[in-house]
Wavefront OBJ file of the C-alpha trace (Angstrom):
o trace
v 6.527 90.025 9.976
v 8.569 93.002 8.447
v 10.641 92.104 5.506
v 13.938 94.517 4.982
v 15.186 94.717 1.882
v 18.985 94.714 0.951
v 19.488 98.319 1.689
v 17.822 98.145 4.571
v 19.698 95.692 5.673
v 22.991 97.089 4.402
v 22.416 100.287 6.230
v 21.388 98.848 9.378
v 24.461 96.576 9.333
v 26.592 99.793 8.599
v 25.328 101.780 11.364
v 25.549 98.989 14.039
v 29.181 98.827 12.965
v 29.949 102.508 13.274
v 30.764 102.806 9.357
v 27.679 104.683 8.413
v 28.863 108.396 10.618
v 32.230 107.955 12.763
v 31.118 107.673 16.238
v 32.934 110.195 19.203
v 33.647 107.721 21.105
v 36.916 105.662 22.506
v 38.966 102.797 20.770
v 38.154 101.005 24.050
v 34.331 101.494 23.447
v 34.540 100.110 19.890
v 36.199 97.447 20.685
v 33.448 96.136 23.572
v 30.832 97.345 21.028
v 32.198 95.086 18.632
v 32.755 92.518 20.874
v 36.296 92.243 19.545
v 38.178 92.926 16.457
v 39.586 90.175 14.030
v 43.235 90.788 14.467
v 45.527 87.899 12.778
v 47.253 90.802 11.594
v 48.603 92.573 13.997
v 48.391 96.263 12.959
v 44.948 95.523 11.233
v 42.913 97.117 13.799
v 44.029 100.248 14.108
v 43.094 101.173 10.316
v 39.485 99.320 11.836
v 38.967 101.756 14.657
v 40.031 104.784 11.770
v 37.332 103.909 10.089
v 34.558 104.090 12.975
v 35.719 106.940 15.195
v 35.756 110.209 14.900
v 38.841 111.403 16.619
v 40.959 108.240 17.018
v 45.183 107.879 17.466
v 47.278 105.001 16.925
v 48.658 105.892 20.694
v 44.688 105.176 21.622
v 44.951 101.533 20.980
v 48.707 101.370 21.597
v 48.113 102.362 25.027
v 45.280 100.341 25.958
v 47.576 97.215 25.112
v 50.586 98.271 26.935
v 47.639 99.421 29.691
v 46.668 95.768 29.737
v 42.985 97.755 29.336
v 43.125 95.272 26.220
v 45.053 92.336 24.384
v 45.094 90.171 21.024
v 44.014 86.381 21.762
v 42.110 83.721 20.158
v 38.762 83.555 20.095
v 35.379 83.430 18.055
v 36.182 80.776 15.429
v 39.480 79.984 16.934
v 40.732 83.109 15.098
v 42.883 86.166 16.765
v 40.633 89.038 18.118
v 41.301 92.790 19.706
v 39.140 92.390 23.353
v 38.937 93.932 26.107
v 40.605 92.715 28.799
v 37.745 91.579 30.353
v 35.956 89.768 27.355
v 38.826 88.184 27.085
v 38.470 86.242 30.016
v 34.533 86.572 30.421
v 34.608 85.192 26.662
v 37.128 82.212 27.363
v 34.656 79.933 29.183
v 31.990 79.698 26.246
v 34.687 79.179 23.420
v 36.698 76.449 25.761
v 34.666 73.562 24.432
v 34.878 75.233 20.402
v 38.673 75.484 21.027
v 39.216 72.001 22.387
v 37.559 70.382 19.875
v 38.624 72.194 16.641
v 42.234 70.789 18.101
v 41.377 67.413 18.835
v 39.379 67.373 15.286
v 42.153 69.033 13.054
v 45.455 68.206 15.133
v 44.055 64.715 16.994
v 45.330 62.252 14.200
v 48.323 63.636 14.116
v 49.116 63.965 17.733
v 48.579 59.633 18.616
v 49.344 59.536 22.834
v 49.097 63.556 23.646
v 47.131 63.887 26.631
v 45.813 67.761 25.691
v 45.038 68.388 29.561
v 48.870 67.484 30.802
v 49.760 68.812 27.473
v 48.172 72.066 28.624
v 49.666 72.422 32.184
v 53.074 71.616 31.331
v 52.553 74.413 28.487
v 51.120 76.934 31.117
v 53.781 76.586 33.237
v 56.228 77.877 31.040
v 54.424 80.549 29.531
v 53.640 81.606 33.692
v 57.821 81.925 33.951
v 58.190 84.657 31.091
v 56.297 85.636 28.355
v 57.452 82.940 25.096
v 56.961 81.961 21.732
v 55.193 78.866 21.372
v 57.153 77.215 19.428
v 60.244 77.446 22.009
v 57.704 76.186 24.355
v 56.427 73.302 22.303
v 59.669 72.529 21.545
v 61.154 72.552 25.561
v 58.551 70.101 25.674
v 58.923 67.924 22.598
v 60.577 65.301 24.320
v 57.836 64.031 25.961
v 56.142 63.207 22.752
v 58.708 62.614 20.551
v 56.681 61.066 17.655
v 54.644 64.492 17.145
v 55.901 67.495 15.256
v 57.061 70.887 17.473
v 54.131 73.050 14.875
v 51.405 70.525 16.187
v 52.415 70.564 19.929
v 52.840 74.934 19.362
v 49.046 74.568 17.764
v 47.808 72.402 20.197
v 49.142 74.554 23.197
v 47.840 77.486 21.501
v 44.297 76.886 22.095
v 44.997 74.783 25.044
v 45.985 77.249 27.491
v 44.193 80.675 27.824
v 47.386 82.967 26.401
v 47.305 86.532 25.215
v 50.146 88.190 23.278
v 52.190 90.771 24.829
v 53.563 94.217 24.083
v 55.444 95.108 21.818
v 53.045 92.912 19.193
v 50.671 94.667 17.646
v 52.281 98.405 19.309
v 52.033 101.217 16.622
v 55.779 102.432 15.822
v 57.497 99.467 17.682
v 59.913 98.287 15.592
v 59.127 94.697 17.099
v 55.243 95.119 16.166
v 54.809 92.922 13.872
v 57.790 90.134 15.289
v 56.976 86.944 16.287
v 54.346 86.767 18.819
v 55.032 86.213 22.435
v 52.350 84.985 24.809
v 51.792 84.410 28.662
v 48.801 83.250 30.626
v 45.766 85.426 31.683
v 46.788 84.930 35.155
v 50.212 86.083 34.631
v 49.513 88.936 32.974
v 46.187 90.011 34.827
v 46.681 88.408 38.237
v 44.369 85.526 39.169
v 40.588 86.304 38.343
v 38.971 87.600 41.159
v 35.422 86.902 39.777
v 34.438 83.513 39.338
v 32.844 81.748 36.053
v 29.383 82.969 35.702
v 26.871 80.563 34.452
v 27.309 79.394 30.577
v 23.971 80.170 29.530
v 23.350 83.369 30.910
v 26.800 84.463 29.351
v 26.093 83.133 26.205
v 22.517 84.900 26.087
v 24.511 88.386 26.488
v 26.747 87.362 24.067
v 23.957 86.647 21.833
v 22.294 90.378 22.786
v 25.746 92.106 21.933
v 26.445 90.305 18.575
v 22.599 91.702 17.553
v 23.607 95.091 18.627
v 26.376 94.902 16.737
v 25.791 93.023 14.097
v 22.035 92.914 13.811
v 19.549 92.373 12.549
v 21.280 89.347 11.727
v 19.795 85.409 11.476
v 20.706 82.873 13.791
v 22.873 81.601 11.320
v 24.905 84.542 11.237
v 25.530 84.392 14.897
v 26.910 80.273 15.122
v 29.387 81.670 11.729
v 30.648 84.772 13.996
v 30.846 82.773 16.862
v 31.462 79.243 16.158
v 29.487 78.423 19.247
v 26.668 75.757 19.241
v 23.730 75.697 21.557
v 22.497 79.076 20.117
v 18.894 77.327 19.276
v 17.704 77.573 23.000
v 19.929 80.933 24.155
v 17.658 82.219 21.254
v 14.247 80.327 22.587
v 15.166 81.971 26.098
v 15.361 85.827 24.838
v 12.558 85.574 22.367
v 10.718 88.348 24.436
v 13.437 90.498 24.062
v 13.741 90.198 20.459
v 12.255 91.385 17.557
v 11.406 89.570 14.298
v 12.051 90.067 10.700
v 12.599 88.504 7.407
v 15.185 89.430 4.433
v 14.835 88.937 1.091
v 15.256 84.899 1.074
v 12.817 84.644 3.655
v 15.243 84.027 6.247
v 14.042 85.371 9.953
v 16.018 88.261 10.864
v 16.531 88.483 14.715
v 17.221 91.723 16.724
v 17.373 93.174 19.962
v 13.769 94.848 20.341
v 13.602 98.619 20.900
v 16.649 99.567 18.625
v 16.126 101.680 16.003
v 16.886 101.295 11.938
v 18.861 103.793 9.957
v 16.595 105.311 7.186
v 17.537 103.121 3.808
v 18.204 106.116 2.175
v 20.824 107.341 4.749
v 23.997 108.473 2.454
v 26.903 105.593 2.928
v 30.331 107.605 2.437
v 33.377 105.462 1.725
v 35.665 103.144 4.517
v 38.394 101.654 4.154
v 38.478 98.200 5.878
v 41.493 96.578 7.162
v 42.147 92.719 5.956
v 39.601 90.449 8.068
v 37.578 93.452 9.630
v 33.999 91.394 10.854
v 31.974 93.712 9.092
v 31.881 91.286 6.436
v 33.175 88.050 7.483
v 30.968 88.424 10.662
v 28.157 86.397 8.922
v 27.088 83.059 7.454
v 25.548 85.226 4.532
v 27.715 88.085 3.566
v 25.794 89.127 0.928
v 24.292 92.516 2.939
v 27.889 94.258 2.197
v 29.884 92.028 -0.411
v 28.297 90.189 -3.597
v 28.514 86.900 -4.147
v 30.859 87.214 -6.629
v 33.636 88.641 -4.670
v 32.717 86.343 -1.546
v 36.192 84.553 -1.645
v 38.216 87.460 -1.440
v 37.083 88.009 2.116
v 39.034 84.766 3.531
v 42.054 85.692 1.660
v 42.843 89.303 4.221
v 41.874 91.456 1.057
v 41.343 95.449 2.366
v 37.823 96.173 1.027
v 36.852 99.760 0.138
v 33.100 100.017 0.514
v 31.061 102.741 -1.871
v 27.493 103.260 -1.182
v 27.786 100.313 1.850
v 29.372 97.670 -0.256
v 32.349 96.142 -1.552
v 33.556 98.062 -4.465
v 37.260 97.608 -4.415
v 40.111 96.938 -2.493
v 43.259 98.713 -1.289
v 47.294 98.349 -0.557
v 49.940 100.447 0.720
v 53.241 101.711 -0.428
v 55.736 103.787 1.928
v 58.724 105.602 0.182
v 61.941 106.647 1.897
v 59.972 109.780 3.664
v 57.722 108.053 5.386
v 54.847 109.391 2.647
v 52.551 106.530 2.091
v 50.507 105.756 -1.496
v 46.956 103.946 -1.101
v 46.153 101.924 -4.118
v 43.003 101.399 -5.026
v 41.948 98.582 -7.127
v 38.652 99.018 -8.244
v 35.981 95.731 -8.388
v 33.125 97.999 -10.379
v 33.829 100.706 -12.091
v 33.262 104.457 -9.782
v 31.522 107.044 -11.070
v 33.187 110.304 -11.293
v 31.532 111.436 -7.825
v 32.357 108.253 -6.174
v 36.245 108.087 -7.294
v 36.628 111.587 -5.864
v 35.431 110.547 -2.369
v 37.386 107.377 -2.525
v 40.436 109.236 -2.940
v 39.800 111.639 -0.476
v 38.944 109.566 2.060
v 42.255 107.769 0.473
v 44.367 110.454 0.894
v 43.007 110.521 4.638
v 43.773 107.378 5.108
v 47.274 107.812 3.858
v 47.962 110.241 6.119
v 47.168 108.664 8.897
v 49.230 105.631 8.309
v 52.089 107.765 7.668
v 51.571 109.774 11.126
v 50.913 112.762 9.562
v 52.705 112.571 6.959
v 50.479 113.794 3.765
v 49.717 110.443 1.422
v 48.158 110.136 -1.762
v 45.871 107.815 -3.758
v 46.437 106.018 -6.474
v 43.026 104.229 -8.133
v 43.913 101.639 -11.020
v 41.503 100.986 -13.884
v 38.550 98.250 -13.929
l 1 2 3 4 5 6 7 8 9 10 11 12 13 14 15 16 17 18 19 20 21 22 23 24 25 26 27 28 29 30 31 32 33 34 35 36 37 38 39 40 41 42 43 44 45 46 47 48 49 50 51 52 53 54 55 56 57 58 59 60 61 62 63 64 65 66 67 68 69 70 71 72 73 74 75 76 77 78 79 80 81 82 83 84 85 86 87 88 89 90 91 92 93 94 95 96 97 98 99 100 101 102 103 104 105 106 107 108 109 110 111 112 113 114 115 116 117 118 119 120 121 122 123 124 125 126 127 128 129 130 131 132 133 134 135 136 137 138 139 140 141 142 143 144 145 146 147 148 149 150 151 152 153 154 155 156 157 158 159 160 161 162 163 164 165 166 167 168 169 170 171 172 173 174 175 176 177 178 179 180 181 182 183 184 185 186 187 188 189 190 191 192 193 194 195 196 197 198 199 200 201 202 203 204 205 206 207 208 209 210 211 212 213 214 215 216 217 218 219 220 221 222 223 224 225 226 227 228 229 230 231 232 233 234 235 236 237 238 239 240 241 242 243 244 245 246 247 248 249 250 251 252 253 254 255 256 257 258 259 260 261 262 263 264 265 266 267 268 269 270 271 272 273 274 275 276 277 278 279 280 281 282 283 284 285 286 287 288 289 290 291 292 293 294 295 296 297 298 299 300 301 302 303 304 305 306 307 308 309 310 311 312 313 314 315 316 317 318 319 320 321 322 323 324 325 326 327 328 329 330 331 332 333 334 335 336 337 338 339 340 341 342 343 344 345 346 347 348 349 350 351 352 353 354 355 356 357 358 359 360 361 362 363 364 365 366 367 368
């Protein structure tokens, strides 16, 4: 069996993420590659999709949400994610059981008498009337269960009913953007599904395939931390003879989709920006193929990672002055050399722009 190295590794990762060469393709095909963009923050992905295409437009995403082509809703580990609109509900049915019981496990003590299924339709029916906050929801219903707090019953409802937030959240240039989030139901936002549920385990197996495409080569352990799905030991058994083997560096087997190619190791990495959460890193039990072990934590914590040669090198914020200019600042984790600084802040300055809709930005890189 083949062992990869780390840069092997790191430069396979990169290219199955489109962050070794910007791909010309559409934000709607990056996010399906993807399968979905972490997106607690709602104006994250748009820096995210920057970063991997090659001609890309804040009106690109911002259409496809107002479109409906796509929407912000939660997902793998019970986190917000960018789908499509049809992962969204193709992806709802595996994650049901994850969602249910990372409720009943985290909210269940607190929530003594709640039935979560009549909990759930009384919830739904509100959120069918108009699109709400869920908090004005919980608390229309807090009467019912007087004894538990209106943030448990918003929580619990949350994950309970299959919501999506609407437009104008997460809209490029809306002034309401980044307001408070306002949800409604899949049906009342898509119409009723006219497909019905296809089997669990054949869903999960493509799931599976399109994480390793994506992600891979990856270990299975990698997978359950993207996912937060169990059951992966016998999706795996099931498409061993579409798989291909290999081992890293700690002797781990390395799982990928057979037939797909490897980036040459030696493959130049130029520097990305990633927004706060992007699953290029966090998309992993071991992170260690694109951020050291050292700087692990800040990953959980929404820091914007600059990556120099494929890894972690720094991280980045944003000022905006009165004219709209905006400043990346660039804290450094190791110190550049003078070649890499100058293609941070170019790619910087790039970025600047961008977030300032034309406007020219700059780049400002503190010290180590």
């Amino acid at each position: 069996m083949t062992t990869l190295d780390a840069r092997t590794l790191n430069r396979a990762t990169l290219d199955r993420q489109w962050l070794l060469a910007r791909q010309d393709r559409t934000a709607l095909d990056a996010i399906a590659h993807l399968v979905g963009i972490q997106a607690q923050e709602p104006l994250e992905p748009y820096t995210g999709l920057w970063s991997r295409l090659a001609a890309f437009a804040p009106a690109d995403l911002a259409g496809l949400l107002e479109r409906k082509e796509a929407a912000r809703a939660l997902m793998m580990r019970r986190t917000l994610h960018l789908l499509a609109a049809d992962d969204v509900r193709g992806l709802r049915p595996l994650h049901e059981v994850m969602l249910l019981a990372r409720v009943r496990g985290t909210l269940g003590p607190r929530m003594p008498g709640v039935d979560l299924v009549e909990l759930a339709a009384a919830g739904a029916a509100l959120f069918e009337q108009e699109p709400c906050i869920s908090g004005d929801v919980a608390r229309a219903l807090a009467d019912r269960w007087p004894e538990v707090s209106v943030r448990d019953l918003a929580d619990a409802l949350s994950s309970g009913v299959p919501l999506v937030q609407v437009p104008p959240r997460g809209v490029w240039g809306d002034p309401a953007a980044s307001g408070r989030a306002r949800l409604t139901t899949y049906d009342a936002w898509w119409g009723p599904d006219p497909t019905p549920d296809a089997p669990a385990a054949v869903e999960l197996d493509d799931v599976v395939l399109r994480y390793l495409r994506a992600y891979g080569p990856a270990a299975s352990a990698d997978v359950r931390a993207w996912s937060g799905l169990t059951g992966l030991p016998a999706v795996i058994a099931r498409l061993r003879p579409q798989l291909r083997s290999y081992r890293d560096e700690r002797g781990r087997e390395l799982l990928d989709v057979d037939g797909l190619d490897l980036p040459d190791p030696d493959t130049p990495a130029p520097p990305r920006f990633l927004p706060a959460f992007d699953n290029a890193v966090l998309g992993y039990d071991d992170r260690s193929r694109l951020i050291d072990a050292s700087h692990r934590g800040l990953s959980v914590l929404g820091t914007r990672f600059v990556l120099v040669d494929g890894r972690v090198a720094g991280s980045w914020t944003t000022t905006t002055d009165d004219d709209g200019a905006v400043t990346v600042k660039v804290e450094q984790l190791r110190r550049f050399s003078r070649t890499e600084r100058d293609d941070v802040e170019a790619e910087g300055c790039a970025l600047a722009t961008f977030l300032g809709d034309g406007v020219a930005g700059r780049v400002e890189t503190a010290p180590v």
